[in-house]
C-alpha positions as CSV (number, residue, x, y, z in Angstrom):
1,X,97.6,97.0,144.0
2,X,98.7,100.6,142.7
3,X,99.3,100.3,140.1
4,X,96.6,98.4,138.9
5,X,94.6,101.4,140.3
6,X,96.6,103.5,138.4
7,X,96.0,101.3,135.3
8,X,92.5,101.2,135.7
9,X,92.2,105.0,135.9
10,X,94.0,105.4,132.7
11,X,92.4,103.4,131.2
12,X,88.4,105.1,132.0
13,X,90.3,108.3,131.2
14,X,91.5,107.3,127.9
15,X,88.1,105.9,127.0
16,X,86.4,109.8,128.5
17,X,88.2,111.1,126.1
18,X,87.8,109.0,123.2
19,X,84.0,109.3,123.7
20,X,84.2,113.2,124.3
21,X,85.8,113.4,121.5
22,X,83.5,111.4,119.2
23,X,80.8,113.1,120.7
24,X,82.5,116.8,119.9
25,X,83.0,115.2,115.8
26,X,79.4,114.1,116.1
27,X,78.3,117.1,117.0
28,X,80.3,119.5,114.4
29,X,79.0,117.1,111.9
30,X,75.4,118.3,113.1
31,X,76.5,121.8,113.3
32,X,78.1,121.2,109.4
33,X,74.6,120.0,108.3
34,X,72.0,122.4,110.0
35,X,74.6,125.2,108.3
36,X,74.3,123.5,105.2
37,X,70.4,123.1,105.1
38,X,70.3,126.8,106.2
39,X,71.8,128.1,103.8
40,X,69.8,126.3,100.9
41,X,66.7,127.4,103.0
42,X,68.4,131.0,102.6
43,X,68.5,130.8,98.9
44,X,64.9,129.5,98.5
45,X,64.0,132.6,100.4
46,X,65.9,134.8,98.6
47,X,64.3,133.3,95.1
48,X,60.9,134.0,96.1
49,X,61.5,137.3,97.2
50,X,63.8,138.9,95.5
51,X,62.6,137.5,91.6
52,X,66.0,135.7,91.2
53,X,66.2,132.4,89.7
54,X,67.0,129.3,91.5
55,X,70.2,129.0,88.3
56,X,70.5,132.8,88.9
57,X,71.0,132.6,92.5
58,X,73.7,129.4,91.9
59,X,75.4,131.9,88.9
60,X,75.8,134.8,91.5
61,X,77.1,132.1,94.2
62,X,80.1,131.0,91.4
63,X,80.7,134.8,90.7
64,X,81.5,135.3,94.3
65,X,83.5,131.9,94.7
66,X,85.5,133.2,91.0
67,X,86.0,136.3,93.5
68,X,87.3,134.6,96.3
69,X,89.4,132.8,94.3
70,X,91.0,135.3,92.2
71,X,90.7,138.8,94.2
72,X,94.1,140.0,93.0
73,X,92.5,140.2,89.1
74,X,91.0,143.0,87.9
75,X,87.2,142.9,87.3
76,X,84.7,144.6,85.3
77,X,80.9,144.4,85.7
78,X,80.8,143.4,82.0
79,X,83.1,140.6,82.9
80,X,81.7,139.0,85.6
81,X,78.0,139.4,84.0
82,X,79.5,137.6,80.7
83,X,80.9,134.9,82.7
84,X,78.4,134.7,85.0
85,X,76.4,134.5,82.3
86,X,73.8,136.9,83.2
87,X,72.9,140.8,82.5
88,X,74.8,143.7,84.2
89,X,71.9,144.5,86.1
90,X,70.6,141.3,87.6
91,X,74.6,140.9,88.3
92,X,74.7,144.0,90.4
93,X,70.7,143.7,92.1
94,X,71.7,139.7,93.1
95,X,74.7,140.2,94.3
96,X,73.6,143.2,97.0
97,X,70.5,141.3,97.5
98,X,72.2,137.8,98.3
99,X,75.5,139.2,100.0
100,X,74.4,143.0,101.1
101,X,77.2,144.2,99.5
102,X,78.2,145.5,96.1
103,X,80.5,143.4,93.9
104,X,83.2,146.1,94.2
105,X,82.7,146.6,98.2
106,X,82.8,142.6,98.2
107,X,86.1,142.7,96.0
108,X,87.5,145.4,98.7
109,X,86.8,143.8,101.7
110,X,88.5,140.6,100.4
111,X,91.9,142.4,99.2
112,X,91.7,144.2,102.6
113,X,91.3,141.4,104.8
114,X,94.3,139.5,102.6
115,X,96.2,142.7,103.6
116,X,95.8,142.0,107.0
117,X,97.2,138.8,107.4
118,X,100.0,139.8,104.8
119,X,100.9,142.3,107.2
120,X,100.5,140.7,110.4
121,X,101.9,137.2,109.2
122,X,104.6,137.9,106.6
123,X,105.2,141.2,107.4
124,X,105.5,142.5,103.7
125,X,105.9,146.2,103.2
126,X,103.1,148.2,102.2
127,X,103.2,148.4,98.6
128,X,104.1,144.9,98.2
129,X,100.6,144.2,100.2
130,X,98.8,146.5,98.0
131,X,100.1,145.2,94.9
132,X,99.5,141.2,96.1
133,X,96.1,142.0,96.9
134,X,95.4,143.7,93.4
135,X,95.3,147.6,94.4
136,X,97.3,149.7,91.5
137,X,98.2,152.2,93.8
138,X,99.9,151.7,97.4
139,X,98.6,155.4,98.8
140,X,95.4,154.3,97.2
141,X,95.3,151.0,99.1
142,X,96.6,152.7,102.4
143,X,94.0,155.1,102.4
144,X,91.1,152.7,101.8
145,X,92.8,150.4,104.7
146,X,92.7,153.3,106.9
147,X,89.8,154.2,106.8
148,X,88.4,150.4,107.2
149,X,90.6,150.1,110.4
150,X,89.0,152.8,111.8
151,X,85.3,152.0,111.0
152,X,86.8,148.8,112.4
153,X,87.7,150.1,115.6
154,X,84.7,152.2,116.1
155,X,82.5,149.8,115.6
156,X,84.3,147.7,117.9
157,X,84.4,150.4,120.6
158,X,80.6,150.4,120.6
159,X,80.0,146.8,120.9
């Protein structure tokens, strides 16, 4: 008779957890969508008010994918606006208007959070960091790490 208790409460556990666990899927897959939608909201917004394209705004987007994707490079506004296939100045205007940040400050914060987990997860030295991550100079790189850190840290202190 135990057992068969003990059976029987397995078993409604087992099937508690399958359903939680469909429900947590079904819910991320929700969460997925509503992000998704947002954000295409988001660019219809920024199209109206900002005078970007609809093919401008997807341009920028692949500039700052290319970006994420190849940090390490070296980049010139020239470059990216070629390949972008846009002008220099709708380049620079769309990208702080979409992303509030430069292309450069974008290209920074990238290499710098790379850094991070270098150094926290495969504990490379220095230089080797700031060469991975595409800096030139390693006392270049570990000032402009410093001084992220500690705007990190202050900011962190106020929140």
């Amino acid at each position: 008779m135990q057992r068969n208790t003990m059976q029987s409460i397995g078993r409604h556990t087992s099937q508690r957890q399958w359903f939680m666990k469909r429900l947590f899927l079904e819910a991320k897959i929700v969460e997925l969508f509503l992000a998704q939608a947002t954000q295409l909201d988001n660019r219809a917004d920024i199209s109206r008010s900002s005078g970007l394209t609809p093919i401008d705004i997807e341009r920028l987007y692949g500039i700052k994918s290319h970006l994420d994707n190849n940090f390490h490079e070296d980049f010139s506004i020239i470059d990216l606006a070629k390949e972008a296939g846009i002008n220099q100045t709708k380049l620079k205007f769309g990208f702080k208007k979409i992303f509030n940040t430069t292309v450069f400050g974008y290209i920074n914060d990238i290499r710098l959070m790379e850094a991070k987990r270098l150094l926290l997860e495969e504990k490379l030295y220095v230089n080797e960091v700031a060469y991975k991550v595409g800096f030139k100079y390693p006392h270049y790189f570990s000032a402009v790490f410093k001084k992220k850190l500690v705007l990190f840290c202050k900011l962190k202190m106020i929140f």
